[in-house]
TIPAKE-95928 format. One record per residue: residue number from 1; residue in three letters; x, y, z of N, C-alpha, C in turn. Coordinates in pm, whole numbers, plus 50000, padded with zeros to 5 digits. Example, Ala and Ser with C-alpha at 12.3 -4.5 7.8 and 13.67 -1.06 7.14 Angstrom:
<rs>
     i    aa     n_u     n_v     n_w    ca_u    ca_v    ca_w     c_u     c_v     c_w
     1   ala   51319   49431   50780   51230   49550   50780   51320   49670   50780
     2   ser   51285   49775   50708   51367   49894   50714   51290   50003   50787
</rs>
This chain:
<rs>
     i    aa     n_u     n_v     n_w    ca_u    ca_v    ca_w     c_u     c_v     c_w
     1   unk   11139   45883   61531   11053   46002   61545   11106   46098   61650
     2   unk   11198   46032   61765   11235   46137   61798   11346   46228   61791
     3   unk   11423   46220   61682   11476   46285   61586   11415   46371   61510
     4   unk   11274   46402   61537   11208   46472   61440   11098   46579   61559
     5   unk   11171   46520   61646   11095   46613   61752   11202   46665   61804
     6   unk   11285   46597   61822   11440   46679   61802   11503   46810   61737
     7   unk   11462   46808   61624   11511   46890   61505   11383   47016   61549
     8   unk   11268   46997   61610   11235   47158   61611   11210   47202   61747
     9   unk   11256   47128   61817   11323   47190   61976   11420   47272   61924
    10   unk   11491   47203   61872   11644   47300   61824   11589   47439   61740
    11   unk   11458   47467   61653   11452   47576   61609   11411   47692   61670
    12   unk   11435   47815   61638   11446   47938   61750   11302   47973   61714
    13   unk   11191   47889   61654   11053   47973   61652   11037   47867   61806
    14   unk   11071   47734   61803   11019   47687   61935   11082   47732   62069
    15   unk   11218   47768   62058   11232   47800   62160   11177   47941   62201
    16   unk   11098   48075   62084   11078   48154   62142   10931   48110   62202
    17   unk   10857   48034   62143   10727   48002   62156   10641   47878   62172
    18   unk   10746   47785   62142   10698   47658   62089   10629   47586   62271
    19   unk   10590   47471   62261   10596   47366   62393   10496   47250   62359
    20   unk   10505   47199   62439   10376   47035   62414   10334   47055   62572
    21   unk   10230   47038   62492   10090   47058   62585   10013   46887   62583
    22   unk   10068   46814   62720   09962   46704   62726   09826   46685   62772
    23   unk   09762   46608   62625   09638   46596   62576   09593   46487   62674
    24   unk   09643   46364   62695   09579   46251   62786   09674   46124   62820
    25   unk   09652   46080   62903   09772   45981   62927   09633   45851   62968
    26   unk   09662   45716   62896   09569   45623   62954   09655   45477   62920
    27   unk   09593   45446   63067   09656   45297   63108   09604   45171   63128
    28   unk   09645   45121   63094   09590   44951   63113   09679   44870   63152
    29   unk   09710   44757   63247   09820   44725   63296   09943   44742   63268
    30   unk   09997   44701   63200   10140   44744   63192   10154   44869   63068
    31   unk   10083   44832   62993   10085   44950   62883   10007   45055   62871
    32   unk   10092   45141   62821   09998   45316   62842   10021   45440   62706
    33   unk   09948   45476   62693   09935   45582   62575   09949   45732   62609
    34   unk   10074   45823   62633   10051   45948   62667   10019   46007   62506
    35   unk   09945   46129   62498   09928   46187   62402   09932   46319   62457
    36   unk   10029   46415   62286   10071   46530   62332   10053   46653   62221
    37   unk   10043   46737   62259   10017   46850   62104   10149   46933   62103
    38   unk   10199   46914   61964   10344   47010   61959   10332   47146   61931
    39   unk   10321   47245   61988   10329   47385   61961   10495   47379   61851
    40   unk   10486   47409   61786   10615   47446   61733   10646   47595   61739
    41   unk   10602   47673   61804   10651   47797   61804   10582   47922   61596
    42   unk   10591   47815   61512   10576   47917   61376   10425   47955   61421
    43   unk   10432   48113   61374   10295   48120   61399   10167   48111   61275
    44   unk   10075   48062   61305   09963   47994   61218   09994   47864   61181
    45   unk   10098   47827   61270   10076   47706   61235   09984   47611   61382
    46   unk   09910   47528   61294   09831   47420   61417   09918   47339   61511
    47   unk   09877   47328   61585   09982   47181   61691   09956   47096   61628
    48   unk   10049   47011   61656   10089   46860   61576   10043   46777   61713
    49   unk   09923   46645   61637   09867   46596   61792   10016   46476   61754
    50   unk   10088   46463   61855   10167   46298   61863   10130   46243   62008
    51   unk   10183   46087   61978   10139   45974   62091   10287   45946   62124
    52   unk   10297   45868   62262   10400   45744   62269   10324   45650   62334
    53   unk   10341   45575   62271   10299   45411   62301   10431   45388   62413
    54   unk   10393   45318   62560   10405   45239   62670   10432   45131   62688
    55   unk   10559   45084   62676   10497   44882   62640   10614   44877   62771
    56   unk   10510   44782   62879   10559   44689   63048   10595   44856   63088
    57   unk   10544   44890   63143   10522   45026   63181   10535   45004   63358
    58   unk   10604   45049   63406   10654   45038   63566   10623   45153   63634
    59   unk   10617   45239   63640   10607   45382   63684   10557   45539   63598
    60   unk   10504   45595   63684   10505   45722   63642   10427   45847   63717
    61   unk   10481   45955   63709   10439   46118   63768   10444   46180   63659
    62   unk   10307   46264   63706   10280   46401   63639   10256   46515   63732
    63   unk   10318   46633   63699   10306   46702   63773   10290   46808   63713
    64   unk   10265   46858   63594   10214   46959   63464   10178   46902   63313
    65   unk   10097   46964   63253   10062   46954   63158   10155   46997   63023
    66   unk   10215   47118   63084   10325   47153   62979   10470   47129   62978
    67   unk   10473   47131   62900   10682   47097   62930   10718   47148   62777
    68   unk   10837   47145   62761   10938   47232   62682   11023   47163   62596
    69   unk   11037   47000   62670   11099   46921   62591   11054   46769   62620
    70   unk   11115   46657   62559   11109   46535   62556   11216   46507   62527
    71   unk   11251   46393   62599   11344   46279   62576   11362   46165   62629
    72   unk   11418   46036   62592   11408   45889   62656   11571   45835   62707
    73   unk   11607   45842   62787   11758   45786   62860   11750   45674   62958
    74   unk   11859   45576   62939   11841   45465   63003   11926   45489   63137
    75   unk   12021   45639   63156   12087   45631   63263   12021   45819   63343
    76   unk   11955   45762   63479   11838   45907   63541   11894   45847   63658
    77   unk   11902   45907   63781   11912   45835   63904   11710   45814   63873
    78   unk   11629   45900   63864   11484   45830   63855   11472   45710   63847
    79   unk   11551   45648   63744   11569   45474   63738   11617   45395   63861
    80   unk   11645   45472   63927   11727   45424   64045   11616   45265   64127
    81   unk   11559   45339   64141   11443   45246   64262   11385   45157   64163
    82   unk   11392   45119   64022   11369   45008   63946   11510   44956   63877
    83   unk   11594   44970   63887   11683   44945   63850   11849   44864   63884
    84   unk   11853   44964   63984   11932   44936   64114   11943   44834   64178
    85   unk   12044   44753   64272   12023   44693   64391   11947   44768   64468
    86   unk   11861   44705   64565   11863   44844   64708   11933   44721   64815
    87   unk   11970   44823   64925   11989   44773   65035   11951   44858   65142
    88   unk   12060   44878   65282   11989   44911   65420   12151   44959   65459
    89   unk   12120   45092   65480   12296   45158   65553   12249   45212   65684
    90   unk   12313   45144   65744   12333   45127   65917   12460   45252   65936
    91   unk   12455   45281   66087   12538   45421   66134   12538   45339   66272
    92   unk   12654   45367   66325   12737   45414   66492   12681   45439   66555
    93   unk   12741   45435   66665   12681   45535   66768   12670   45749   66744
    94   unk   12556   45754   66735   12559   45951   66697   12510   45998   66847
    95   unk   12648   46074   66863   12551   46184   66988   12431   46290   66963
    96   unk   12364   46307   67066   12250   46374   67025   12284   46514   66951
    97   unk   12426   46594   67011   12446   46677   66941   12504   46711   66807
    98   unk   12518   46598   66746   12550   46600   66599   12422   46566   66494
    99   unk   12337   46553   66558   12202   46489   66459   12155   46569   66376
   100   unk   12156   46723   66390   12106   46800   66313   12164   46834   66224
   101   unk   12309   46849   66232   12396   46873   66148   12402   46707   66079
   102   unk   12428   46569   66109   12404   46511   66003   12307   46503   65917
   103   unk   12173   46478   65966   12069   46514   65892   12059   46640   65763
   104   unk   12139   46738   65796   12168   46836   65686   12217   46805   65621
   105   unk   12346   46714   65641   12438   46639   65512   12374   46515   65446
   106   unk   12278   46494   65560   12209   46357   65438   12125   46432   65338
   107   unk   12087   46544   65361   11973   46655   65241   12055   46666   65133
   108   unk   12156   46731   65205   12225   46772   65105   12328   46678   65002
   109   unk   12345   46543   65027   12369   46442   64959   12292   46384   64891
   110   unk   12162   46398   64928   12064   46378   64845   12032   46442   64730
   111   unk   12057   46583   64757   11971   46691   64634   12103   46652   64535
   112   unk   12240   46643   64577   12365   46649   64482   12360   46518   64393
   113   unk   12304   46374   64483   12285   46246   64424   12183   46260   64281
   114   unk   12055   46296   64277   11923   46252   64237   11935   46385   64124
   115   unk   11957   46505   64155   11990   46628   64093   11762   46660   64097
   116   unk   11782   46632   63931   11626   46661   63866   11525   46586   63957
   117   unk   11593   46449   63946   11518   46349   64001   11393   46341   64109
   118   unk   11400   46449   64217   11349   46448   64331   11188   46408   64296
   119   unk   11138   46408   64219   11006   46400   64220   10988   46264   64245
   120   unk   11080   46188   64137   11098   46028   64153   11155   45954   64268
   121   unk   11233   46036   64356   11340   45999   64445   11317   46124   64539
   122   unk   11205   46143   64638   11191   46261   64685   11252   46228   64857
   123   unk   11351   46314   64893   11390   46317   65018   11302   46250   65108
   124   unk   11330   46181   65227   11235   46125   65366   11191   45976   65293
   125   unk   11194   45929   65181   11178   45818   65146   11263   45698   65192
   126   unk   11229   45577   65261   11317   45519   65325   11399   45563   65419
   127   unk   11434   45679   65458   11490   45736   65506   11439   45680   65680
   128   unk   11525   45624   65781   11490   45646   65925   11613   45717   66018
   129   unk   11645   45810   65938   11762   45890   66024   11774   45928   66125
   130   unk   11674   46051   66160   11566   46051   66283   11570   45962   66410
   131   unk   11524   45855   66344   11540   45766   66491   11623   45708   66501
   132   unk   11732   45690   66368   11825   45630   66451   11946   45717   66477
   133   unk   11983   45877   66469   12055   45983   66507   12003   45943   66655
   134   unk   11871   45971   66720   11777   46012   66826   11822   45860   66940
   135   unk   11802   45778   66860   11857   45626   66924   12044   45606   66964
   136   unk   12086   45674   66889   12258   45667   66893   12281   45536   66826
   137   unk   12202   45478   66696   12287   45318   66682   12165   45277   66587
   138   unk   12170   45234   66469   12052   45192   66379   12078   45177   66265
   139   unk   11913   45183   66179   11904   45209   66022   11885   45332   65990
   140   unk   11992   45382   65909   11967   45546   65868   11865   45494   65757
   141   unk   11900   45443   65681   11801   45428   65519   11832   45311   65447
   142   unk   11721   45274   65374   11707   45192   65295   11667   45262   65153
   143   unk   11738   45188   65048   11662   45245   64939   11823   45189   64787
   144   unk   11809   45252   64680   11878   45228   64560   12031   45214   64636
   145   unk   12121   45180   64579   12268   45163   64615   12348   45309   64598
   146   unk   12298   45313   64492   12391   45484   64456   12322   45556   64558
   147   unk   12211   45593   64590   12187   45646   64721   12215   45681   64802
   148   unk   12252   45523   64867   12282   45517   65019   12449   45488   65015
   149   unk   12533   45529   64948   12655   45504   64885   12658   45691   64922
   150   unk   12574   45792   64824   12604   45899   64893   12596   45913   64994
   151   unk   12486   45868   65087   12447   45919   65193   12599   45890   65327
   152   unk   12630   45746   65291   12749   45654   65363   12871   45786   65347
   153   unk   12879   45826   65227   12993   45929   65230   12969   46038   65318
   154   unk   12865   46114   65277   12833   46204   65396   12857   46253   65511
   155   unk   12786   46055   65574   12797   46050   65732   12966   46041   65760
   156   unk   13077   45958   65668   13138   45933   65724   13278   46036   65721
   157   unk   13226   46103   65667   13309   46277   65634   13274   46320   65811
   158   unk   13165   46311   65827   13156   46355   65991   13191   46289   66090
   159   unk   13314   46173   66056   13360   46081   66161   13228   45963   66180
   160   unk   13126   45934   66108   13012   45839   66158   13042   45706   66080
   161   unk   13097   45607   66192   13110   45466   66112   12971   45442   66035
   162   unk   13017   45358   65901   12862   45288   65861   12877   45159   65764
   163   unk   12786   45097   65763   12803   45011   65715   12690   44942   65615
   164   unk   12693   44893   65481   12577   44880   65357   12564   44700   65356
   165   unk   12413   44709   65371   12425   44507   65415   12262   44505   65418
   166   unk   12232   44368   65317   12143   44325   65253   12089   44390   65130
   167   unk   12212   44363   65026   12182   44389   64898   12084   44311   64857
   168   unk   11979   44387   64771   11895   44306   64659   11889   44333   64559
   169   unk   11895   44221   64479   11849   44304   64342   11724   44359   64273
   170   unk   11711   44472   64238   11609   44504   64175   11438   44479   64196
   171   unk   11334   44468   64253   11227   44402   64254   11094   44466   64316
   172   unk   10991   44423   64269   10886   44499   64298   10781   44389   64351
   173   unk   10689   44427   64433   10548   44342   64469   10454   44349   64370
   174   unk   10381   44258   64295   10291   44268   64193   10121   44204   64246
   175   unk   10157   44223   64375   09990   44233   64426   10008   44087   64518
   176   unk   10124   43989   64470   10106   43837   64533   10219   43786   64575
   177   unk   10325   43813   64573   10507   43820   64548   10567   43886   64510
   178   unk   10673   43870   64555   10817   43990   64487   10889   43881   64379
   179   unk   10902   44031   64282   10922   43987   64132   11046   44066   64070
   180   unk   11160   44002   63992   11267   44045   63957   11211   44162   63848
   181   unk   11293   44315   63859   11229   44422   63743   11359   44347   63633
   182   unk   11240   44381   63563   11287   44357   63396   11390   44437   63363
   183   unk   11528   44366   63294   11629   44458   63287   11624   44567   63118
   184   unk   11683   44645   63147   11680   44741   63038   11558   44860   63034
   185   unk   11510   44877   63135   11419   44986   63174   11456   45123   63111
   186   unk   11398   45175   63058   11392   45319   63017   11309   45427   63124
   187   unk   11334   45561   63041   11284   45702   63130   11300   45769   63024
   188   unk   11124   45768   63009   11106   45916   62941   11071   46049   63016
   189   unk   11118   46150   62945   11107   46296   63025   11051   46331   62999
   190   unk   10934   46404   62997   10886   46528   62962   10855   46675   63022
   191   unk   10941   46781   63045   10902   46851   63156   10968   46817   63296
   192   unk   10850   46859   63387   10824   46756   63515   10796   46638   63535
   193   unk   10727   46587   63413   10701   46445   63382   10750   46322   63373
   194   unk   10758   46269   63394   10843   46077   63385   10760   46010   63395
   195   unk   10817   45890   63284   10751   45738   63292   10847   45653   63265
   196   unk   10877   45549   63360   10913   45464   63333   10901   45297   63256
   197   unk   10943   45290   63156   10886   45147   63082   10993   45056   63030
   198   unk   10965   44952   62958   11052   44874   62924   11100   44935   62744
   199   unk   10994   45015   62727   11031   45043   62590   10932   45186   62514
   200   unk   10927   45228   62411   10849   45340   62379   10834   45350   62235
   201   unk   10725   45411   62206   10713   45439   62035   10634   45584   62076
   202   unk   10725   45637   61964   10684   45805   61960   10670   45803   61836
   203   unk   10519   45866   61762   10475   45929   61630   10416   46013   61638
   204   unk   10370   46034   61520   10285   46127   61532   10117   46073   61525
   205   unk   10091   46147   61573   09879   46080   61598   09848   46063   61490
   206   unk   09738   45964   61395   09668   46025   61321   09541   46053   61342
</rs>
C-alpha cells in the first residue's frame, strides 16, 4: 500500500494541493493505530481516510497534524537511540578559554550528524560538556555511537584528546529492568512526525 500512496505523491494535482491530515493516533502497549486522511490534491475529490497499524511500537513524536509525505526506512540517525550501541566519550584536559568555541563544534556536529532528526535526537541530550569543558577533564556525552563518534571528531580537530568506553548494546528500561531492543526496528515519517516500531501495515480505512 505504500506504493499506492507513493504513486500520488508523485502526481502534480498533489503536489500542487494534495497533503494528509492526521485524524488520530491510539495506543495500547506496544501497539498503535495512527489514522490519516489523503488530500490528493484533484479537486472534488473526498480524502481517502487510511490507517497504519503499529506492531511492538518503541517510540514516537508529533509535532503537526499535517505533513506532505510518508514513508518507512530502516536506516534515520532517529533510530539511533534504539538501535545503536550507546556509550560515554570522555575529553582532556580543556582550558577555560577554548570551551565556547568547542561547544560550538559539538552543535555543529550535531546538526551535520542527525540532519532531520533533531526532534528525535535533539541537541543537550546526554550531553555534559559544560561541566566537563568548565572542570578541564570529564564526560562530554553519552548517548548512540554514531553520535559521539561525531562529536570525538570535532573535539579532536581542536587538538582535544578523547576517548569512547563503555559500549552497550542497544536497551531500554521497561518499568523493572533493562531489556535488549528488538533488532530490525523501523521509522516511519510523516512530516514532522515519527514512530518508531518493529513493523507497520498501511491501508486504506474502511
Amino acid at each position: 500500500m505504500l506504493n499506492e500512496l507513493h504513486r500520488v505523491f508523485g502526481t502534480m494535482e498533489f503536489e500542487d494541493n494534495g497533503m494528509l491530515r492526521v485524524t488520530g493516533f491510539e495506543c495500547q502497549g506496544a501497539e498503535a493505530t495512527l489514522r490519516f486522511d489523503l488530500h490528493t490534491g484533484v479537486e472534488q475529490e473526498p480524502p481517502q481516510p487510511w490507517r497504519v497499524d503499529c506492531h511492538g511500537l518503541e517510540g514516537f513524536a508529533f509535532s503537526s497534524s499535517l505533513a506532505y509525505n510518508l514513508d518507512v526506512t530502516d536506516d534515520d540517525p532517529a533510530l539511533w537511540p534504539h538501535t545503536q550501541p550507546s556509550a560515554k566519550l570522555y575529553c582532556s584536559v580543556v582550558t577555560p578559554d577554548k570551551a565556547d568555541a568547542l561547544l560550538g563544534a559539538l552543535y555543529r556536529a550535531h546538526v551535520e550528524a542527525v540532519g532531520e532528526a533533531d526532534e528525535a535526537i535533539p541537541f543537550g541530550r546526554g550531553l555534559n560538556a559544560v561541566n566537563a569543558f568548565d572542570g578541564g577533564l570529564g564526560l562530554v556525552a553519552e548517548g548512540p555511537l554514531s553520535l559521539l563518534r561525531a562529536y570525538q571528531r570535532s573535539l579532536e580537530v581542536h587538538g582535544v584528546r578523547t576517548s569512547v568506553i563503555g559500549e552497550q548494546p542497544p536497551h531500554r528500561w521497561d518499568g523493572q529492568q533493562w531489556i535488549r531492543m528488538p533488532a530490525g526496528l523501523q521509522l516511519l515519517v510523516f512530516g514532522d512526525n515519527w514512530i518508531v516500531a518493529e513493523s507497520f501495515e498501511i491501508a486504506r480505512a474502511v
